[in-house]
N, CA, C and O atoms as CSV, one atom per row, in Angstrom:
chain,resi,resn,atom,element,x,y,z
A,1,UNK,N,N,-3.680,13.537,6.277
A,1,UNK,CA,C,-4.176,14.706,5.581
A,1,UNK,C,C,-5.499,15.115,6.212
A,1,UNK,O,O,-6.296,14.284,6.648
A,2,UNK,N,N,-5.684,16.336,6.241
A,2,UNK,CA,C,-6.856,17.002,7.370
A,2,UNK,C,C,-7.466,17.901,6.311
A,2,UNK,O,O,-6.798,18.711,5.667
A,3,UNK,N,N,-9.015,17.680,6.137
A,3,UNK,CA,C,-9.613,18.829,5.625
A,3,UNK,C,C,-10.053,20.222,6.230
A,3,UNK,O,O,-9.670,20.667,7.311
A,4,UNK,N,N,-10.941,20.846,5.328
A,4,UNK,CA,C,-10.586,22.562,6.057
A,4,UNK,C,C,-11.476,22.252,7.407
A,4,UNK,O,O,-11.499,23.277,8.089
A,5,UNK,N,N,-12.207,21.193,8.014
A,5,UNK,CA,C,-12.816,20.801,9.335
A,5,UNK,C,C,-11.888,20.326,10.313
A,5,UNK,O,O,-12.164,20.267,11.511
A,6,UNK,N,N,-10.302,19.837,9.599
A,6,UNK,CA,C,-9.609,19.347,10.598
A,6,UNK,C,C,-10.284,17.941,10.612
A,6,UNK,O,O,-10.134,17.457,11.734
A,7,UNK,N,N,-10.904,17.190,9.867
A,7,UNK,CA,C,-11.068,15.414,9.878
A,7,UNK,C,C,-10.470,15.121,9.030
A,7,UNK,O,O,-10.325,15.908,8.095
A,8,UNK,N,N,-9.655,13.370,9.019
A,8,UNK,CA,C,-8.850,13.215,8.735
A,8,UNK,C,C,-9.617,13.124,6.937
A,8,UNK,O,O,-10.835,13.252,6.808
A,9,UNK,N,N,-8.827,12.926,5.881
A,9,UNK,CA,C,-9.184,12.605,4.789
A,9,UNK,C,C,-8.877,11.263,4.154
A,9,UNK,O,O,-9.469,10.561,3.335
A,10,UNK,N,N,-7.666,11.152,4.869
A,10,UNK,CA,C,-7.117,9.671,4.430
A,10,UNK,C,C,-5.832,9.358,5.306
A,10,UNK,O,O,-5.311,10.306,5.894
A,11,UNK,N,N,-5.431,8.424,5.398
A,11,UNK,CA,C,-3.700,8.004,5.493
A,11,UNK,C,C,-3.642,6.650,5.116
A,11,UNK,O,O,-4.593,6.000,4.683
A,12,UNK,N,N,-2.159,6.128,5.346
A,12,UNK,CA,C,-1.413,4.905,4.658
A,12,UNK,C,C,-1.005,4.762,5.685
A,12,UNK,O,O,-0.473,5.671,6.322
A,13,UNK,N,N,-1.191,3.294,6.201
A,13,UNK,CA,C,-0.963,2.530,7.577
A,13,UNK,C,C,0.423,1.828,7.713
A,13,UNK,O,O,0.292,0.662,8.085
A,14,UNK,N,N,1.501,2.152,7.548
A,14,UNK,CA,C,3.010,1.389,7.272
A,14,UNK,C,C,3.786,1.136,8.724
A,14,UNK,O,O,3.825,1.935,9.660
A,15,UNK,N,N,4.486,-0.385,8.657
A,15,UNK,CA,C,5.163,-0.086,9.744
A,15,UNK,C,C,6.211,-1.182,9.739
A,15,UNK,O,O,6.243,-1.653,8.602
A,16,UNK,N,N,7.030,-1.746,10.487
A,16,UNK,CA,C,7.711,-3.175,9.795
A,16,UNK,C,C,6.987,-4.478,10.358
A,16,UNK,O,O,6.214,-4.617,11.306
A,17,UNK,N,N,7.382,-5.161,9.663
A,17,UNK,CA,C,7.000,-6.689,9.226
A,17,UNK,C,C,5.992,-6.978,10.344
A,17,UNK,O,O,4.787,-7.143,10.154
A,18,UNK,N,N,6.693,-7.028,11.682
A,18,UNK,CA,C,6.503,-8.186,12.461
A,18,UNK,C,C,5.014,-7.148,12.767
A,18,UNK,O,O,4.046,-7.874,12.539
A,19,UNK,N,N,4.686,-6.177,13.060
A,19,UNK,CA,C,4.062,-5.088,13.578
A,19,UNK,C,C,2.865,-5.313,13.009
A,19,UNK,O,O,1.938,-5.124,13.797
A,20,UNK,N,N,2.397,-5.802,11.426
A,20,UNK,CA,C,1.424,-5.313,10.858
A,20,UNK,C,C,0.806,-6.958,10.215
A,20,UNK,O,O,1.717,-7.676,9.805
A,21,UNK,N,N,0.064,-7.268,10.161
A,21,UNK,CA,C,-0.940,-8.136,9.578
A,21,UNK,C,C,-1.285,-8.099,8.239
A,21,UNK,O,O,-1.452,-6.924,7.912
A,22,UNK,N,N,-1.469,-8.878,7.299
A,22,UNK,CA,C,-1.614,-9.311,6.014
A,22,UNK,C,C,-3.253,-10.159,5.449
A,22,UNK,O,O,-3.806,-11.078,6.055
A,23,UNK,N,N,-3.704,-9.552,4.235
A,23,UNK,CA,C,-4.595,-10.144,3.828
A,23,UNK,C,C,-3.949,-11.397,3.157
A,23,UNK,O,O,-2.730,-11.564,3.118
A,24,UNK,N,N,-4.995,-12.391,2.557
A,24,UNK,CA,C,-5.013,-13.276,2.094
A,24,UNK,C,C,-3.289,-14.103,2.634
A,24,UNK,O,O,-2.335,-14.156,1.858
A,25,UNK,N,N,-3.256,-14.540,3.765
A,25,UNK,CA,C,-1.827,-15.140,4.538
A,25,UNK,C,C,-1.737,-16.994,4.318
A,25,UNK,O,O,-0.851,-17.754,4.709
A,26,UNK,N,N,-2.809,-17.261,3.672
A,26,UNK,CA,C,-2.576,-18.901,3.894
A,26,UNK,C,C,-1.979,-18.767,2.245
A,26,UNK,O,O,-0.914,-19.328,1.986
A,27,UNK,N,N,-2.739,-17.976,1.117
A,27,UNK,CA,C,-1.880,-18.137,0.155
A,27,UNK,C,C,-0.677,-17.216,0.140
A,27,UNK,O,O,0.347,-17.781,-0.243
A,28,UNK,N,N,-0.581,-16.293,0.371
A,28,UNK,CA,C,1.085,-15.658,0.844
A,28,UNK,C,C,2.099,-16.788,1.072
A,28,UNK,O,O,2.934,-17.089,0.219
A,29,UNK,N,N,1.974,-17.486,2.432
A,29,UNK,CA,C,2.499,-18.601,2.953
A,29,UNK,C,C,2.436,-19.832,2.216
A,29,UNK,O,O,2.977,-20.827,2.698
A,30,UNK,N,N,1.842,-19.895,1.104
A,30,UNK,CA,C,2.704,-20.774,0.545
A,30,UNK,C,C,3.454,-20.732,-0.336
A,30,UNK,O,O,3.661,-21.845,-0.819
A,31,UNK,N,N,4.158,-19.665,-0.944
A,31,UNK,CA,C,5.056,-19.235,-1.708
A,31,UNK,C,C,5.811,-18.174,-0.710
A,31,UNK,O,O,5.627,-17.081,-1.244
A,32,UNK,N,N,6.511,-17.999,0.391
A,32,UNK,CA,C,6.556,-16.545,0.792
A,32,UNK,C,C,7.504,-15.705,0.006
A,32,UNK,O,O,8.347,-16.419,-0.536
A,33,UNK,N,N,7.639,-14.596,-0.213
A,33,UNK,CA,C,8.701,-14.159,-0.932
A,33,UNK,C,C,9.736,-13.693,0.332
A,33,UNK,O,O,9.601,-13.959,1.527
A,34,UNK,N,N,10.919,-12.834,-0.387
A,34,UNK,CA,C,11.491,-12.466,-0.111
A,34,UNK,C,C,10.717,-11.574,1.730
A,34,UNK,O,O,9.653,-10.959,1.808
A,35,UNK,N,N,11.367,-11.748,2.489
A,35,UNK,CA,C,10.745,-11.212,3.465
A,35,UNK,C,C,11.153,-9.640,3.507
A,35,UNK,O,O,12.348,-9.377,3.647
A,36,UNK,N,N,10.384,-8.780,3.413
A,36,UNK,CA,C,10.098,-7.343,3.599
A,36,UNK,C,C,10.823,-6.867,5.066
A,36,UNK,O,O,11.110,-7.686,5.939
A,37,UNK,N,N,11.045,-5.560,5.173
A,37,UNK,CA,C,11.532,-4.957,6.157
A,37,UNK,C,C,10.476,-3.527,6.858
A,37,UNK,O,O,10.519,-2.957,7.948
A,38,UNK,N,N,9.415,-3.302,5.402
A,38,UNK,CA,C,8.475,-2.518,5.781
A,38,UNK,C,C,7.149,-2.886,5.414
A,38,UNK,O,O,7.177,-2.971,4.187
A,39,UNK,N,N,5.960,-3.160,5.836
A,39,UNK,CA,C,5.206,-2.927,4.893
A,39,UNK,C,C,4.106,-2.324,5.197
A,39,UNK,O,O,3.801,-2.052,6.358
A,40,UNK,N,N,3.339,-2.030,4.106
A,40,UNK,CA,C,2.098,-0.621,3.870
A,40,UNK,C,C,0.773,-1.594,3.897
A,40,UNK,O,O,0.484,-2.277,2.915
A,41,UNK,N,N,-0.046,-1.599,5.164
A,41,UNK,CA,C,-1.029,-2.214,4.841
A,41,UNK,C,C,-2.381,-1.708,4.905
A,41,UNK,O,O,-3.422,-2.217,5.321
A,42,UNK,N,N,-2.123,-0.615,4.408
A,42,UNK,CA,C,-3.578,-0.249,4.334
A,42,UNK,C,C,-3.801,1.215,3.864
A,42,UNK,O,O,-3.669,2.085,4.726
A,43,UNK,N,N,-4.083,1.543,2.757
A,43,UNK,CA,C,-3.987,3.355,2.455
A,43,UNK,C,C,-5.488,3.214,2.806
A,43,UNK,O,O,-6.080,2.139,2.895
A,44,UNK,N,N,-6.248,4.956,3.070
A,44,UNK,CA,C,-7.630,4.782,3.201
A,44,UNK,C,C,-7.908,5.833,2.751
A,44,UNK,O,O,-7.003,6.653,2.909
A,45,UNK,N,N,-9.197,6.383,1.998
A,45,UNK,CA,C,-9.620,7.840,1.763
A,45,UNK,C,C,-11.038,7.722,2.028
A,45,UNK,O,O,-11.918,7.094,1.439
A,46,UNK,N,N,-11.062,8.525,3.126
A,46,UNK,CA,C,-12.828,8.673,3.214
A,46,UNK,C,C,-13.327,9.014,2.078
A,46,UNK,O,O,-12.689,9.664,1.249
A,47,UNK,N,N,-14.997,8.455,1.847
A,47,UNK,CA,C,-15.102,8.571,0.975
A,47,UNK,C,C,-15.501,10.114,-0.018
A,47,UNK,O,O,-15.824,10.272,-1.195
A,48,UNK,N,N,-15.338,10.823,0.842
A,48,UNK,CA,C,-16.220,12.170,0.735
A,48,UNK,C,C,-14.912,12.654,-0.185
A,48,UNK,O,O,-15.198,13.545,-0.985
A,49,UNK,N,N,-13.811,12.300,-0.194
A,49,UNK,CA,C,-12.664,13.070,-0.652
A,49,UNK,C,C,-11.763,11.908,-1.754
A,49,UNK,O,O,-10.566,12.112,-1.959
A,50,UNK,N,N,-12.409,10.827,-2.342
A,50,UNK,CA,C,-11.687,9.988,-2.569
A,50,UNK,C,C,-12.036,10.269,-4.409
A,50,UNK,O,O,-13.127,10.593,-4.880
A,51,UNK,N,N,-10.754,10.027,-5.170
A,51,UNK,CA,C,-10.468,10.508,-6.469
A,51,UNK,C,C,-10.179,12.219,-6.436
A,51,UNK,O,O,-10.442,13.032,-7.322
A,52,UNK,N,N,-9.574,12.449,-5.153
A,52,UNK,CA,C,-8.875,13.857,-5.117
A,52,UNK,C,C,-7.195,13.597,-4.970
A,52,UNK,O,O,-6.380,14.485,-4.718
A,53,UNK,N,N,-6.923,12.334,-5.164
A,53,UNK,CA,C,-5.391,12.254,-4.893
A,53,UNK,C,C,-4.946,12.020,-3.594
A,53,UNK,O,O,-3.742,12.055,-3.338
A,54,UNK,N,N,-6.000,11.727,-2.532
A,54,UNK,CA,C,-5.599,11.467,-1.489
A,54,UNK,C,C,-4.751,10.365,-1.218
A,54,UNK,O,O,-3.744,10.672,-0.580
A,55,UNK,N,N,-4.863,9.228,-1.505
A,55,UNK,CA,C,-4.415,7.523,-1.585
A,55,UNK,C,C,-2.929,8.080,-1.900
A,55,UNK,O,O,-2.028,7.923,-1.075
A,56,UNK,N,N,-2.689,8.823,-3.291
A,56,UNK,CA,C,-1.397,9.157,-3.419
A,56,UNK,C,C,-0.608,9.833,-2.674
A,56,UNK,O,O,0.523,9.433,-2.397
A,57,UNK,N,N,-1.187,11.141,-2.178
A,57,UNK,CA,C,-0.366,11.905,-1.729
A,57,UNK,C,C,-0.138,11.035,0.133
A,57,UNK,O,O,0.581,11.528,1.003
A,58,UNK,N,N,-0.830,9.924,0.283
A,58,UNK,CA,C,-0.534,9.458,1.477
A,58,UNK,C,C,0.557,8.523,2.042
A,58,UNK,O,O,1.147,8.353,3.109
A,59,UNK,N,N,0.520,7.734,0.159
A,59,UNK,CA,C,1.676,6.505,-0.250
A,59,UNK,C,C,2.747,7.337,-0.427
A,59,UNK,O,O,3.665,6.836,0.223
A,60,UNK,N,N,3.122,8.343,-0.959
A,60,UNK,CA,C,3.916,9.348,-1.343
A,60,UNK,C,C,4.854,9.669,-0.021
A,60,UNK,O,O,6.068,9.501,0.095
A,61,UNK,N,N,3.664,10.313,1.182
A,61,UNK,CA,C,4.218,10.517,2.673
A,61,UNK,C,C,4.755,9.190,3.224
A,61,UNK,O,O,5.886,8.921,3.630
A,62,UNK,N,N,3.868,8.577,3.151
A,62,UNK,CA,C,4.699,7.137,4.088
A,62,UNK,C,C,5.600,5.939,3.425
A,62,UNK,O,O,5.650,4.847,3.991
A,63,UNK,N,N,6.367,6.204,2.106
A,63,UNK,CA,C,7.684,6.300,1.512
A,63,UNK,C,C,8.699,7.444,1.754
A,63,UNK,O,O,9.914,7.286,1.635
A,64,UNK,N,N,8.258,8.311,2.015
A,64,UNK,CA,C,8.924,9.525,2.538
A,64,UNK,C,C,10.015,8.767,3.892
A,64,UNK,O,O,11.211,8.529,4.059
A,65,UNK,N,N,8.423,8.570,4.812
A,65,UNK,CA,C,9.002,8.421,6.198
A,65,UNK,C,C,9.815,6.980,6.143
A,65,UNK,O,O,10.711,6.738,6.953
A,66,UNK,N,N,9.492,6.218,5.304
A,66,UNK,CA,C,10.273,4.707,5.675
A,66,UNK,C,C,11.642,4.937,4.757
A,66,UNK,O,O,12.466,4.050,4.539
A,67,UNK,N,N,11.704,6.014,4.368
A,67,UNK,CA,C,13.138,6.566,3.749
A,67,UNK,C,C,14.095,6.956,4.217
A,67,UNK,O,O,15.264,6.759,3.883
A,68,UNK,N,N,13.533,7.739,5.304
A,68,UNK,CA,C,13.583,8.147,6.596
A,68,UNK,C,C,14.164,7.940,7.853
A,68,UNK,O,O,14.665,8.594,8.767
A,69,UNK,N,N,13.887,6.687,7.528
A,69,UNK,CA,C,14.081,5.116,8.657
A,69,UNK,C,C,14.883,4.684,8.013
A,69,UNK,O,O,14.540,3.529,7.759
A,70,UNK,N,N,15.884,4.926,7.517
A,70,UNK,CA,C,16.603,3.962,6.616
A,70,UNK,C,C,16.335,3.091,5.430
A,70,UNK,O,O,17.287,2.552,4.867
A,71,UNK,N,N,14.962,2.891,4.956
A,71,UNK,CA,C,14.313,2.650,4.057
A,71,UNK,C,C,14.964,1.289,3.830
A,71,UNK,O,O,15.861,0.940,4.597
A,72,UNK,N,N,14.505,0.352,2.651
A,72,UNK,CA,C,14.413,-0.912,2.739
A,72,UNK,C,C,13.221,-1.628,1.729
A,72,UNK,O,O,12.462,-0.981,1.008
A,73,UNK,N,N,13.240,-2.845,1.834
A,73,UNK,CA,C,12.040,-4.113,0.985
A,73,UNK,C,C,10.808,-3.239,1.880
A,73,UNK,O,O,10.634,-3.371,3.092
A,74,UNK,N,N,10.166,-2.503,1.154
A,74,UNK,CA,C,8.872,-1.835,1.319
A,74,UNK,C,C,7.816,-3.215,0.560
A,74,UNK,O,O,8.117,-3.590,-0.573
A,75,UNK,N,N,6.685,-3.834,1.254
A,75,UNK,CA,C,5.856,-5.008,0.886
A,75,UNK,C,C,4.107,-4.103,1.157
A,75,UNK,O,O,3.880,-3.366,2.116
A,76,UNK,N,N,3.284,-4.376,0.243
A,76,UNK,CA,C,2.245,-4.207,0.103
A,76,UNK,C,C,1.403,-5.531,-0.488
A,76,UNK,O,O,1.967,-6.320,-1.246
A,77,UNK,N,N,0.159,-5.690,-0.125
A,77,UNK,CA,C,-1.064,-6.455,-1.129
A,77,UNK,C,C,-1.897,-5.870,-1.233
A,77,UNK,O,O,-2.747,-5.585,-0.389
A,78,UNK,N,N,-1.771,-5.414,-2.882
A,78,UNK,CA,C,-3.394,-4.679,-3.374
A,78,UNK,C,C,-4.053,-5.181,-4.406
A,78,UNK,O,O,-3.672,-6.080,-5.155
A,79,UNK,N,N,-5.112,-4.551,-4.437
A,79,UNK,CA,C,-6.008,-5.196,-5.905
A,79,UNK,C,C,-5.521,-4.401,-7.004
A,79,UNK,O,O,-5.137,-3.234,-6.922
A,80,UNK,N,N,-5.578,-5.358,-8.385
A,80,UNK,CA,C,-5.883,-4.920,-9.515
A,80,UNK,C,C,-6.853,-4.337,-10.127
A,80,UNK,O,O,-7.773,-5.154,-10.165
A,81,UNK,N,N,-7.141,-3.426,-10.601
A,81,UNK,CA,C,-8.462,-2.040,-10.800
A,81,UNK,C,C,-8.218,-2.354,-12.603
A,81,UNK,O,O,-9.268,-2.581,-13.205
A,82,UNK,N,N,-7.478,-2.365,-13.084
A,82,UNK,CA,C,-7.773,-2.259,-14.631
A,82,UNK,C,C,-8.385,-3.146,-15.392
A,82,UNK,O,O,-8.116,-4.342,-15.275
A,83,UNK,N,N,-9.159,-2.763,-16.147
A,83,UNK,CA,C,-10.261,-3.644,-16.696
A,83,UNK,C,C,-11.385,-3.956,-15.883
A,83,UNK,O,O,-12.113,-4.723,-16.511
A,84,UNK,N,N,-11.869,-3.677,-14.685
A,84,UNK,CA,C,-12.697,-3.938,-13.905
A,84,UNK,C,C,-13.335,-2.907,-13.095
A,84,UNK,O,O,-12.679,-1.868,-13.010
A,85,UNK,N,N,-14.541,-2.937,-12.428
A,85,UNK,CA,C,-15.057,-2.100,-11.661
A,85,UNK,C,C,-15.095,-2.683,-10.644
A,85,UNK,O,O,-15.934,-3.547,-10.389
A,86,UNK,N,N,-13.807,-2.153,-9.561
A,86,UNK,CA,C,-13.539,-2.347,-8.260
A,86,UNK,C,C,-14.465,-1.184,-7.123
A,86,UNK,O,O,-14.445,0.047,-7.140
A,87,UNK,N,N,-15.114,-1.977,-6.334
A,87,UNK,CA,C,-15.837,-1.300,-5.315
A,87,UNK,C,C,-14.869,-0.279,-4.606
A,87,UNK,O,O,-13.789,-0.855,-4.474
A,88,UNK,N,N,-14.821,0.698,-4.214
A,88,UNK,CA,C,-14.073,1.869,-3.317
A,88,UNK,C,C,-14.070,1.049,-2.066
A,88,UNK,O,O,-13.139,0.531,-1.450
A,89,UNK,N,N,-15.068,1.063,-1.903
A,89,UNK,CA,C,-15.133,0.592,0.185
A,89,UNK,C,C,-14.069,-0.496,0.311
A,89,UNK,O,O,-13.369,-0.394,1.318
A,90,UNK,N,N,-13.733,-1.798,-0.733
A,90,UNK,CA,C,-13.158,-2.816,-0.408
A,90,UNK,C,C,-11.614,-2.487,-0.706
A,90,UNK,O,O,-10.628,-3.220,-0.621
A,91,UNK,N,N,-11.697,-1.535,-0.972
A,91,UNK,CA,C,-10.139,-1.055,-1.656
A,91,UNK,C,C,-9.192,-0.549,-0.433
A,91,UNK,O,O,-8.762,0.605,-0.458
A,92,UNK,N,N,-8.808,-1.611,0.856
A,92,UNK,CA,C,-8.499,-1.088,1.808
A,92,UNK,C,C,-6.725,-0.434,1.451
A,92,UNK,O,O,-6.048,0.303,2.169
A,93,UNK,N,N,-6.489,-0.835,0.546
A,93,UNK,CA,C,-4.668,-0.853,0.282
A,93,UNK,C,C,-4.630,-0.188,-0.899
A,93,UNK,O,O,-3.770,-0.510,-1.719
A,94,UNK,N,N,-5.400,0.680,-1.141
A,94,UNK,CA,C,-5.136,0.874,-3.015
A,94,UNK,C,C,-4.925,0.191,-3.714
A,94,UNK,O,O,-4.639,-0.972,-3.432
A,95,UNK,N,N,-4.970,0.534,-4.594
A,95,UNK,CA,C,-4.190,-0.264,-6.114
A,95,UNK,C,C,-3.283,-1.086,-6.485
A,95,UNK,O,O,-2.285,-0.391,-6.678
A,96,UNK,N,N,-3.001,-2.337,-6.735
A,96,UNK,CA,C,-1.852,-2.256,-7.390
A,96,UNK,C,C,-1.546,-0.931,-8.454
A,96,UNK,O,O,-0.594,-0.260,-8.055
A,97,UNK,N,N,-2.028,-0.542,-9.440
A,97,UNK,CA,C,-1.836,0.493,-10.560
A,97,UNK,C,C,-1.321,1.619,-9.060
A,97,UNK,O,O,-0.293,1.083,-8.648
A,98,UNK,N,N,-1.493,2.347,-8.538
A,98,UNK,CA,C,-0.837,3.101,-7.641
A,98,UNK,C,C,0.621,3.070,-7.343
A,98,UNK,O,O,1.616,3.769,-7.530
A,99,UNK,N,N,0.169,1.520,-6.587
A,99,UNK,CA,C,1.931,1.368,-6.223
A,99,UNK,C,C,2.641,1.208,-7.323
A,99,UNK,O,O,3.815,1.541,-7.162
A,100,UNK,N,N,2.347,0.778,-8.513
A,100,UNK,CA,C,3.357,0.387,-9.784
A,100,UNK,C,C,3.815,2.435,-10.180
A,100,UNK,O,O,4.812,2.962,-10.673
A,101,UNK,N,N,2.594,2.957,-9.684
A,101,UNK,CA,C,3.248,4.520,-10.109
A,101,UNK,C,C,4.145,5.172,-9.402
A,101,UNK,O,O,4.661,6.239,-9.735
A,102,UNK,N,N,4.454,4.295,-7.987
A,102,UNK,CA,C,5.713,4.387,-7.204
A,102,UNK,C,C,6.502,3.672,-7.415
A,102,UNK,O,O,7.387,3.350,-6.623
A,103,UNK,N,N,6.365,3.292,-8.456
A,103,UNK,CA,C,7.836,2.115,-8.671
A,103,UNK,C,C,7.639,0.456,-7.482
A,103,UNK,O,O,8.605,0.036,-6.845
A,104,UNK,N,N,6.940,0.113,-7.454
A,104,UNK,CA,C,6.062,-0.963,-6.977
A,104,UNK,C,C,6.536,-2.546,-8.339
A,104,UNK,O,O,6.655,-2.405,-9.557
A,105,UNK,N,N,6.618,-3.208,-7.941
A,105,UNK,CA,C,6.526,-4.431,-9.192
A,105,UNK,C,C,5.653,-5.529,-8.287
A,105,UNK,O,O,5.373,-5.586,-7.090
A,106,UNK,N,N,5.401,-6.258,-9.283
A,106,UNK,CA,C,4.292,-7.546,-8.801
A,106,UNK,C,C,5.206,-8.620,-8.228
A,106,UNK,O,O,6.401,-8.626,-8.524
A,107,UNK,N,N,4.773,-9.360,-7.565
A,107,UNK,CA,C,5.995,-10.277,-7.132
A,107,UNK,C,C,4.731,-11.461,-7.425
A,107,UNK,O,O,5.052,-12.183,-8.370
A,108,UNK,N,N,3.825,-11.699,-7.026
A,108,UNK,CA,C,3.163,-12.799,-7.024
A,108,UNK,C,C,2.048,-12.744,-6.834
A,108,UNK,O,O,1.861,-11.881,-5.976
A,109,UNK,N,N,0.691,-13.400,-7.300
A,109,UNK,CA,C,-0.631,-12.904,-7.363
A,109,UNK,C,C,-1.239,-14.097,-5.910
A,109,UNK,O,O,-0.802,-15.226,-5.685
A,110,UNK,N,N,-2.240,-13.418,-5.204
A,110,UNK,CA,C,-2.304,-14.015,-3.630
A,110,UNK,C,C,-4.182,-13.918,-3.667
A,110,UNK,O,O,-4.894,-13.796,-2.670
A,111,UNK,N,N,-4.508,-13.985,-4.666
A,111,UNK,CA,C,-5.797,-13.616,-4.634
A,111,UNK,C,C,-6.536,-13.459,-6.272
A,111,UNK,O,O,-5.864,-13.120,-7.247
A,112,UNK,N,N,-7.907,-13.749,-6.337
A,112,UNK,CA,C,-8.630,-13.152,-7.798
A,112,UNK,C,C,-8.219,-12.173,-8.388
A,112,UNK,O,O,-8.133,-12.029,-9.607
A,113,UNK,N,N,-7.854,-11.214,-7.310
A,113,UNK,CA,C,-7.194,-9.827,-7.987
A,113,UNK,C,C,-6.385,-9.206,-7.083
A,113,UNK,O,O,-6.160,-7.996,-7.113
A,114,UNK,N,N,-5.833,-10.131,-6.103
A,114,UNK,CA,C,-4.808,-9.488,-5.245
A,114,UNK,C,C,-3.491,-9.736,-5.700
A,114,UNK,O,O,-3.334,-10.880,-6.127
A,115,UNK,N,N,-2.338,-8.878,-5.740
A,115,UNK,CA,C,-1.416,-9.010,-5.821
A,115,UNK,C,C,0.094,-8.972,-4.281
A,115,UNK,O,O,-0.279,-8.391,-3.262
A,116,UNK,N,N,1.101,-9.370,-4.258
A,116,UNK,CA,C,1.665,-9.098,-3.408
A,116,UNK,C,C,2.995,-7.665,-4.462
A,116,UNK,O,O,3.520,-7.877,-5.555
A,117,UNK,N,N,3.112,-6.633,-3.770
A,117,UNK,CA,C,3.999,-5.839,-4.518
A,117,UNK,C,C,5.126,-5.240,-4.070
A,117,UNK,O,O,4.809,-4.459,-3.173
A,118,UNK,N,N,6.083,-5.236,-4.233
A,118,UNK,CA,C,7.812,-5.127,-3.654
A,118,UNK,C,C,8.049,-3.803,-4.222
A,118,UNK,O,O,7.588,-3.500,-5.322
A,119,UNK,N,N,8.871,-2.866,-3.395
A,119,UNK,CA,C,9.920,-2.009,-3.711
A,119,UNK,C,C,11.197,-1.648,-3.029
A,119,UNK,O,O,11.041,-1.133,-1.922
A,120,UNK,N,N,12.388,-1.796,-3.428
A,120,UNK,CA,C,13.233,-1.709,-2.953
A,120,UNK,C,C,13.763,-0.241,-2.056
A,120,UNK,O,O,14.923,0.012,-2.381
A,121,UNK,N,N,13.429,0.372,-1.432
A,121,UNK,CA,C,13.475,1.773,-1.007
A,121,UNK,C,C,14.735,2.245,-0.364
A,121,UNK,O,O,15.029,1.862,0.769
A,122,UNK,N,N,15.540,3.115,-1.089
A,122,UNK,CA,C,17.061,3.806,-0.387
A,122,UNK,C,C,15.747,4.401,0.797
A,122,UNK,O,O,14.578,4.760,0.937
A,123,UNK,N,N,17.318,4.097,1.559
A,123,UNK,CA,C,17.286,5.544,2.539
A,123,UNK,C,C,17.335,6.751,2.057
A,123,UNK,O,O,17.682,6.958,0.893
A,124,UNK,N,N,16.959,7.805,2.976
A,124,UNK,CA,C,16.820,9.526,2.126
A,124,UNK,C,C,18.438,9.651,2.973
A,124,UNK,O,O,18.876,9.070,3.966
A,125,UNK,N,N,19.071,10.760,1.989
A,125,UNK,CA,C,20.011,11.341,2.415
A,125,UNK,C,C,20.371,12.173,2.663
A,125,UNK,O,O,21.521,12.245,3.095
């Protein structure tokens, strides 16, 4: 997403498994789940534009495109925001509360407030 300067405002970093790197991996690895076919590791909103819906409308696009692709076990790890005052800057992945508004579920907690979060994604048709 590009503001009226043409700089970026935000995007969501997705790609499959083997491609992309994971926070908190020693506790991941010791429970692993189900192994993913996509995953989203990283939404971002500069901060100049952030609580305008950017994070969403970026998770929104890059479910689009892995739909796209034949779609599949879409895997994310984000923090939990409710009940707490989560810093913006550290919020490299959004929300869990985000992804649960895409139909996201918790699979297993990997952190103080990290979660690991699954969605099963059709292909678009």
């Amino acid at each position: 997403m590009l503001d009226e300067d043409g700089n970026a405002q935000g995007w969501a970093q997705y790609g499959r498994t083997p491609e992309l790197t994971i926070k908190h991996r020693r506790r991941y690895d010791q429970e692993p789940p189900p192994t993913p076919d996509w995953r989203i590791s990283c939404v971002f909103t500069d901060k100049r534009h952030r609580h305008q819906g950017v994070a969403r409308a970026a998770l929104a696009g890059a479910l689009d495109q892995i739909a796209g692709r034949g779609g599949g076990l879409v895997e994310a790890i984000s923090e939990v925001t409710a009940g707490r005052v989560a810093q913006d800057r550290f919020l490299f992945s959004a929300t869990v509360e985000l992804f649960e508004d895409h139909d996201f579920t918790r699979v297993r907690q990997v952190g103080k407030h990290a979660w690991i979060v699954h969605r099963q994604l059709p292909a678009a048709t």
